[in-house]
C-alpha positions as CSV (number, residue, x, y, z in Angstrom):
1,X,82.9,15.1,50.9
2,X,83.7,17.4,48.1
3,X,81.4,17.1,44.8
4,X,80.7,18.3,41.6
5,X,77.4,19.1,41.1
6,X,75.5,20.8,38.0
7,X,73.3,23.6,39.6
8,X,71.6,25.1,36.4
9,X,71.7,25.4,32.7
10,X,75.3,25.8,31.8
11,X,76.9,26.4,35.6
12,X,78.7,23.8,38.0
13,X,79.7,24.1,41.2
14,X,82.2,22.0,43.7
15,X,79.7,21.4,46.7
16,X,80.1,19.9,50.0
17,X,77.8,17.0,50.9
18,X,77.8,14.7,53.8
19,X,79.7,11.4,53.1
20,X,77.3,8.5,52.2
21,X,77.7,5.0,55.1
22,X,79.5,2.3,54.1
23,X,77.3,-0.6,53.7
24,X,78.3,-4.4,54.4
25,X,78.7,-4.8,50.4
26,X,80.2,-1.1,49.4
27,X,83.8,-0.2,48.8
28,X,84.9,3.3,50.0
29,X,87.7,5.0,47.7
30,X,89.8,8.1,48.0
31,X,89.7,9.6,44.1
32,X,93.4,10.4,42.4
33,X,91.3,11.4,39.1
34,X,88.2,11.4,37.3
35,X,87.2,12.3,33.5
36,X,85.0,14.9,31.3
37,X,82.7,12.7,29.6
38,X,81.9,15.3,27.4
39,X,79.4,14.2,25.1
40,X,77.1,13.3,28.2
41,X,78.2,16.0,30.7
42,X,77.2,18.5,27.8
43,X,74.0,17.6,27.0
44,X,73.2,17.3,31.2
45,X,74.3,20.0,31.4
46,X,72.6,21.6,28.3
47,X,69.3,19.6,29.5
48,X,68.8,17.9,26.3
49,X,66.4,15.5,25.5
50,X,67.4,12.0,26.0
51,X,69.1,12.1,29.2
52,X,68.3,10.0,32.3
53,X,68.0,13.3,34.5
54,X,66.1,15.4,32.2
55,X,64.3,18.3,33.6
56,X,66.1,17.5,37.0
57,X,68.1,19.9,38.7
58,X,70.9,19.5,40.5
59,X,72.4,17.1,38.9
60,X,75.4,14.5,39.5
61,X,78.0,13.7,36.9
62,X,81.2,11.6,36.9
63,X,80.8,8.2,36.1
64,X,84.4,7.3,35.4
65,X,86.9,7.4,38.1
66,X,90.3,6.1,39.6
67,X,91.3,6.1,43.3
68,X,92.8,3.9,45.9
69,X,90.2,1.5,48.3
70,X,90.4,3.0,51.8
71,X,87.6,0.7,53.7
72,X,85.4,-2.0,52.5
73,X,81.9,-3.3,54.1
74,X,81.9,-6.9,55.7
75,X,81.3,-8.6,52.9
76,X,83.4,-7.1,50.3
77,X,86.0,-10.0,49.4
78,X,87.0,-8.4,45.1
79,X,89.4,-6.0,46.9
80,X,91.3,-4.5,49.9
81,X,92.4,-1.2,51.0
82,X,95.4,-0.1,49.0
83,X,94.4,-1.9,46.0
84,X,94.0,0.5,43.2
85,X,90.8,0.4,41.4
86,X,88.7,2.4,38.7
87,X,85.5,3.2,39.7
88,X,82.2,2.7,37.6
89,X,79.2,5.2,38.3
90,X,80.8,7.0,41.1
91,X,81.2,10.9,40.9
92,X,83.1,13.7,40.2
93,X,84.2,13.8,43.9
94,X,87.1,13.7,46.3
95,X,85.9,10.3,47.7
96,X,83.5,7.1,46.4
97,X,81.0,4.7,48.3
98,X,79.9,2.5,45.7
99,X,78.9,-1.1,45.5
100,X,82.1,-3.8,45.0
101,X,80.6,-4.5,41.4
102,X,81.5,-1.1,40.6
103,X,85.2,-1.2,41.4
104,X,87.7,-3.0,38.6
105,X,91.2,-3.8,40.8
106,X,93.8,-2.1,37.9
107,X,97.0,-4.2,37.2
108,X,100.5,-2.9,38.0
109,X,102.4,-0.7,35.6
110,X,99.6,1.7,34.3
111,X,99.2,5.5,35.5
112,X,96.4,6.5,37.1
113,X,95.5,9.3,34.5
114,X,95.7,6.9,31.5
115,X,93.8,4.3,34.0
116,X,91.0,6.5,34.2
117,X,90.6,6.9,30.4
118,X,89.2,2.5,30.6
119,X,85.8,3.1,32.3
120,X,84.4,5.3,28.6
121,X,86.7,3.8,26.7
122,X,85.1,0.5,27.5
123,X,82.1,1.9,26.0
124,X,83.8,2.4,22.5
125,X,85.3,-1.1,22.3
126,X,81.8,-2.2,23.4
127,X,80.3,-1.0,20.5
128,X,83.1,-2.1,18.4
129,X,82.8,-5.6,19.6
130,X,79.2,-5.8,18.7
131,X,79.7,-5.0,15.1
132,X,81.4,-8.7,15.1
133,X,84.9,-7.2,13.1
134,X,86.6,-10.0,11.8
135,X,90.2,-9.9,10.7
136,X,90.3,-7.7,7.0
137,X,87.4,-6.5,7.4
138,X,86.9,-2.6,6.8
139,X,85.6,-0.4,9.5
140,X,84.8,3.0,10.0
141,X,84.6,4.8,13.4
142,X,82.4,7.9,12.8
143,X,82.8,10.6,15.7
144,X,86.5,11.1,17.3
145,X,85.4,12.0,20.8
146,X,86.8,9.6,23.5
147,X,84.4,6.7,22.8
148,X,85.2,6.7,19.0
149,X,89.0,7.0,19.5
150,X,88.7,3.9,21.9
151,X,86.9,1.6,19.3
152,X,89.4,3.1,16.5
153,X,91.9,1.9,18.9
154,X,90.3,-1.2,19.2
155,X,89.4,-2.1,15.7
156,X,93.1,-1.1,14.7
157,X,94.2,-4.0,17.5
158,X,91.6,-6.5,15.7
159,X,93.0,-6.0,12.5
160,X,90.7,-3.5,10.3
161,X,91.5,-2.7,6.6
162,X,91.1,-0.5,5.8
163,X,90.3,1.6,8.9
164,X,88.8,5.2,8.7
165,X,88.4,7.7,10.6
166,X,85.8,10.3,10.4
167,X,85.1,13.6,12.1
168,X,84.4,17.2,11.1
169,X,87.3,18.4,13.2
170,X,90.6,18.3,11.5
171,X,92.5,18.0,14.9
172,X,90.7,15.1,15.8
173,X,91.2,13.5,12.2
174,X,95.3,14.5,12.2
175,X,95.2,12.2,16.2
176,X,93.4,9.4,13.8
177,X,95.9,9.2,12.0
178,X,98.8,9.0,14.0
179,X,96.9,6.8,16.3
180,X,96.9,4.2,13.3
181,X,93.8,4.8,11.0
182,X,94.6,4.3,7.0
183,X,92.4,7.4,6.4
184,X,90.7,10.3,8.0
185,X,87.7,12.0,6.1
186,X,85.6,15.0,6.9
187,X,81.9,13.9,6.6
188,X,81.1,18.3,5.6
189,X,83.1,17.6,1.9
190,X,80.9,16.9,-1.2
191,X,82.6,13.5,-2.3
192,X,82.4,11.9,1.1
193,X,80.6,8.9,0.7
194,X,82.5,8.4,-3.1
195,X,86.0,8.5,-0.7
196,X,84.6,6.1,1.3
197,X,83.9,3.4,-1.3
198,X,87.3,4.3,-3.1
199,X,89.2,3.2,0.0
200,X,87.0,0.2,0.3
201,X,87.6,-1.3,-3.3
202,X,83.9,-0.1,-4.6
203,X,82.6,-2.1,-1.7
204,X,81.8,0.2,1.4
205,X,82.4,-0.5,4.7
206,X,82.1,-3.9,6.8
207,X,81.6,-2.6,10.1
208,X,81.1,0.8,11.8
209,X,80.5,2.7,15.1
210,X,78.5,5.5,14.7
211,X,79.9,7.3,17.8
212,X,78.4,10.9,17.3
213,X,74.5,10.4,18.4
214,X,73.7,13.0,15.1
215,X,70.9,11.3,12.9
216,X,72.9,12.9,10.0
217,X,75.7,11.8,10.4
218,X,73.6,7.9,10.9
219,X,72.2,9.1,7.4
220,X,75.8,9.4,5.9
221,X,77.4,6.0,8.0
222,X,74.3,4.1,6.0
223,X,75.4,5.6,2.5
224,X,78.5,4.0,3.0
225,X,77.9,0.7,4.2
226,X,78.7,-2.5,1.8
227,X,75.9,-5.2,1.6
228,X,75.0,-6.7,4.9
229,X,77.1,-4.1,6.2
230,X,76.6,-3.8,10.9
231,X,76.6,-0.6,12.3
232,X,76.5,-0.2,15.9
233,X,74.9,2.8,17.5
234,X,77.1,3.9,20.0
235,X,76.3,7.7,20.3
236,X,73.4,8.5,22.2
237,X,71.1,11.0,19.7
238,X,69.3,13.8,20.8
239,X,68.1,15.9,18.0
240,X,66.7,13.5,15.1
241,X,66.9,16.6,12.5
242,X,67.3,14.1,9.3
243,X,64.9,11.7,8.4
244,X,66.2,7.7,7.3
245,X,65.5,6.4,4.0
246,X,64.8,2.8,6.1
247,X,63.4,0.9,2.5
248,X,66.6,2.2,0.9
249,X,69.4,2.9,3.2
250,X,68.7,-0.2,6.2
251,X,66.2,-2.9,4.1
252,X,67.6,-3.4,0.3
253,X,70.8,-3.5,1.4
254,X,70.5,-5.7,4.5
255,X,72.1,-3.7,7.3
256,X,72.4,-4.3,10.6
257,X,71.5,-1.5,13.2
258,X,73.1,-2.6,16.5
259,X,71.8,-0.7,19.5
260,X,75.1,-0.4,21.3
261,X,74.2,1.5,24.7
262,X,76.4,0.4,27.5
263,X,73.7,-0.8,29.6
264,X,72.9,-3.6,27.0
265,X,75.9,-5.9,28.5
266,X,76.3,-9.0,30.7
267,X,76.4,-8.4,34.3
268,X,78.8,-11.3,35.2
269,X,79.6,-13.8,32.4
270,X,81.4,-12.5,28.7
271,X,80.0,-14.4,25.5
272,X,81.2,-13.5,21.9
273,X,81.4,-10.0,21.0
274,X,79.0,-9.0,24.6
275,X,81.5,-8.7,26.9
276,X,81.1,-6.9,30.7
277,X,81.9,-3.6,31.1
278,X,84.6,-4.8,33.6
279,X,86.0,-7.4,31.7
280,X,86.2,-4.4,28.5
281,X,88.0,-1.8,31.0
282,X,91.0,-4.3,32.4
283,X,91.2,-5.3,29.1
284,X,92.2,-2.2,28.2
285,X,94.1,-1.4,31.2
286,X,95.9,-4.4,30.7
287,X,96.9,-3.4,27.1
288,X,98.0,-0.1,28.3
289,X,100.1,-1.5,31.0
290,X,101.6,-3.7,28.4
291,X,102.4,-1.1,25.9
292,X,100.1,-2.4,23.4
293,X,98.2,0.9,23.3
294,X,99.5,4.1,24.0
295,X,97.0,6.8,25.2
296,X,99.5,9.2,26.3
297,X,98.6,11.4,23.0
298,X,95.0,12.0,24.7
299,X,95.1,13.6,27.6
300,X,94.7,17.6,26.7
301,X,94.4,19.1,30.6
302,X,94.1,18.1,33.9
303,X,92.6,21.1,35.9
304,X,92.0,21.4,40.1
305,X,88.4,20.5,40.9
306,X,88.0,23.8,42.4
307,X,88.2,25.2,38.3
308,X,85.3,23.2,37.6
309,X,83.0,26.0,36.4
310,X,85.5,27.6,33.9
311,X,85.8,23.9,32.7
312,X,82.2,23.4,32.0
313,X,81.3,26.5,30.9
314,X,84.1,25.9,27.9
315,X,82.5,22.4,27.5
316,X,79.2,23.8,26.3
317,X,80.5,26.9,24.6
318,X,83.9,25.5,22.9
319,X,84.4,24.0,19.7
320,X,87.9,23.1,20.3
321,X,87.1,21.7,23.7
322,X,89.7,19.0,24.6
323,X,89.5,15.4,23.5
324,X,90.0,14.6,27.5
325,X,90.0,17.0,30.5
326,X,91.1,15.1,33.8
327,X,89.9,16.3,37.1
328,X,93.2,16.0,40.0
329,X,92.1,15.9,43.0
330,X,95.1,16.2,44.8
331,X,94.6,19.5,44.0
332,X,91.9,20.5,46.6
């Protein structure tokens, strides 16, 4: 078994392992792709505060996978081999034993390196679902990394007005845009927050994710919230480097802080606005399949396994790192 494994500070390497048993209620998988979740990835790899493996080296990344069942234990009756699944908290590796709760069987019609985008997208609409968007409402998705551009995508479907986009980079605000958002706003300009309430007729905004993890950029999301506004904290923050006015920005005006992690979700049944992180991925599989959302737009590389240094060492360095890097592993 081929993995991806983070070494040291900054350096990754594509080890060989011993392939884990298959247990009576585990579901081995060969991997067609897996997927850069940069924002974590980074700060792992970085060793940033905040993370679950903090301090710990080496370290195992790849949450968010898509591959085809090859053996299942005894008791494994959600799929079969040849079914085509995503997999949930595997690795960046050629091959997956995980538990059946972890594989999502993907409907017909969708392509495996859009496919693999659902497991972190799933996070985004998460968040957005929490926010409880109605119809109308405005709703502002701050941070354009793939989370944020899978709740825009998912509060343009729910019918947001006005919907707006913000990020600092203006190649990440012109994909906004053409993805469907009314406006796209860069949070560094002077007249931010006065923009903001413009578009939203004096009001503010309704609903937003706050998809960047920056305690600034939570500062700035609260300055433009309308009364009783929700904001759901879908970014996982690191550095708080800006303190919160909580009696001014949070109590007078009655907001809602939403902690929106993607552990806090059901673990079988869906209820309004908490649905499982299954139920949010083949949802959005089943709207790509469908045509209902088009991803094709956000796929910037897909690079051999074997290039996975050069690829994170442009992840912590790079500005203008991709939106989405896709690891083939057909390319062994």
């Amino acid at each position: 078994m081929l993995e991806i494994k983070f070494t040291a500070p900054q350096r990754a390497e594509l080890i060989e392992r011993p392939t884990p048993e298959l247990k009576e209620n585990s579901v081995r998988t060969r991997t067609h792709f897996t997927v850069v979740s940069a924002g974590t990835e980074r700060a792992n790899l970085l060793d940033l505060p905040n993370t679950f493996a903090y301090g710990k080296w080496p370290k195992t990344e790849g949450y968010a996978g898509v591959g085809e069942v090859v053996e299942t234990g005894s008791k494994v009756s959600k799929v079969a081999a040849g079914d085509k699944v995503l997999v949930y908290h595997g690795t960046h590796a050629n091959e997956s034993v995980v538990s059946e709760d972890r594989v999502y069987k993907l409907p017909s019609g969708i392509k495996d390196e859009e496919a693999v985008l659902c497991v972190v997208g799933a996070m985004g609409l998460g968040g957005l679902r929490k926010t409880a968007l109605e119809l109308g409402e405005s709703c502002m998705i701050v941070g354009l990394g793939l989370l944020g551009v899978f709740a825009l995508l998912g509060a343009r479907a729910s019918g947001a007005y006005p919907l707006i986009a913000v990020d600092l980079n203006p190649k990440r605000r012109a994909l906004a845009l053409k993805l469907g958002a009314d406006y796209a706003f860069d949070p560094a300009e002077p007249d931010f927050t006065e923009k903001v309430k413009e578009v939203t007729f004096g009001k503010g905004v309704n609903a937003a994710v706050e998809v960047t993890g920056s305690a600034r950029a939570l500062s700035q999301t609260l300055d433009c919230m309308a009364f009783k506004g929700r904001i759901a904290l879908n970014g996982c923050t690191r550095v708080s480097d800006v303190p919160i006015d909580f009696y001014r920005q949070v109590h007078c005006p009655g907001i809602t802080l939403i902690g929106a992690h993607n552990f806090v979700r059901p673990k079988t049944d869906d209820y309004p606005h908490y649905w499982t992180n299954e139920h949010d991925a083949l949802t959005l599989a089943r709207l790509i399949a469908a045509g209902r959302i088009d991803v094709s737009d956000l796929i910037g590389e897909i690079r051999s396994p074997r290039e996975c240094g050069e690829v994170y060492r442009r992840l912590c360095n790079d500005k203008d790192f991709p939106l989405v890097v896709l690891f083939d592993w057909h390319k062994l």
